[in-house]
C-alpha positions in Angstrom: 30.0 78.0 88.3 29.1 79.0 85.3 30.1 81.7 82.6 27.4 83.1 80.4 28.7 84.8 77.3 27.5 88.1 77.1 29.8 89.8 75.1 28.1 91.5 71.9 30.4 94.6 71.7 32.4 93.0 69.4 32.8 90.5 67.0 35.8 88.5 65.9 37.0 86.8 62.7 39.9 85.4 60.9 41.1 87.6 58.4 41.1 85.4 55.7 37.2 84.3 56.7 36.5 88.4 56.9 37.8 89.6 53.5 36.0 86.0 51.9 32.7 87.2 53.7 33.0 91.0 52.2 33.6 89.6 49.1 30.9 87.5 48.9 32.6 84.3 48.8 30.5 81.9 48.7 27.8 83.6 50.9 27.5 86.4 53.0 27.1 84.6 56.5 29.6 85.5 59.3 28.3 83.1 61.7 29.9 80.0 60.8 33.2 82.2 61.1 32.8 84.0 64.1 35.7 82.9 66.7 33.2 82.6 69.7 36.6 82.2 72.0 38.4 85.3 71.2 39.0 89.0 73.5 39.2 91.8 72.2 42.1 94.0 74.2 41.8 97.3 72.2 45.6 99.0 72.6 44.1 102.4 73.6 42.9 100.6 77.1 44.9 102.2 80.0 45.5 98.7 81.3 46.3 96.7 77.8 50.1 97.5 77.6 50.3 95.9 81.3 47.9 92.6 80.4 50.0 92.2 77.1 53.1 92.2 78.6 52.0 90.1 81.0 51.1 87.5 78.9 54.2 88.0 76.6 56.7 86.9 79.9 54.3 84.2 80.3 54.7 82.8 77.0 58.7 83.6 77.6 58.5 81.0 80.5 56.8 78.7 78.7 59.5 78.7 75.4 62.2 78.5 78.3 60.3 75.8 79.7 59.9 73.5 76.0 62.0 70.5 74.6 61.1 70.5 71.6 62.8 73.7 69.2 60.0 73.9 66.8 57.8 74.7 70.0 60.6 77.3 70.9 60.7 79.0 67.9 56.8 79.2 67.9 56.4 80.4 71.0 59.5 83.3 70.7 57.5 84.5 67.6 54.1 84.7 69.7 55.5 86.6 72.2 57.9 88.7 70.6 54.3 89.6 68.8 52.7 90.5 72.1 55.4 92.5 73.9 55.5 94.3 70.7 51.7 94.8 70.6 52.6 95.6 74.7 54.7 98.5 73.9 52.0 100.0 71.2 50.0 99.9 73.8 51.9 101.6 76.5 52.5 104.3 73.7 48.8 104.6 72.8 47.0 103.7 76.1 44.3 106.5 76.8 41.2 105.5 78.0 39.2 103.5 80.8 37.8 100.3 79.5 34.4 99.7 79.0 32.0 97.5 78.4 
């Protein structure tokens, strides 16, 4: 099966690729910088705060799960990021999603 991307609501970019490209360093082409394997989960999505925390605990099982401590510590500052970004969302959470 396959998956055909057809996802032009939005587009997504490093930051540090975005402000060079508004800048106009070196040339005003986004393409080369687009992250083609990024989702957007927009915090004002009814079912964002649920998704994020979800994937938060997973990344909590996964740091209980690693041997090595620089992995650890990685993975406690990723998902200390999303359960945060979970609880904005729970707080902010309005609207249906849509396409």
């Amino acid at each position: 099966m396959s998956i055909i991307d057809t996802d032009h609501k939005y587009i997504v970019f490093k930051r540090a690729d975005f402000e060079r490209y508004v800048s106009g360093e070196p040339a005003p082409s986004y393409v080369p910088h687009e992250l083609r394997d990024a989702v957007v989960i927009r915090r004002q999505d009814l079912f964002a705060a649920p998704a994020l925390a979800t994937y938060a605990s997973c990344i909590a099982i996964a740091r209980m799960t690693a041997s090595d401590e620089l992995v650890r510590k990685s993975l406690l500052d990723v998902g200390d990021y999303f359960e945060r970004q979970a609880q904005l969302a729970a707080a902010e959470g309005f609207k249906l999603p849509d396409v």
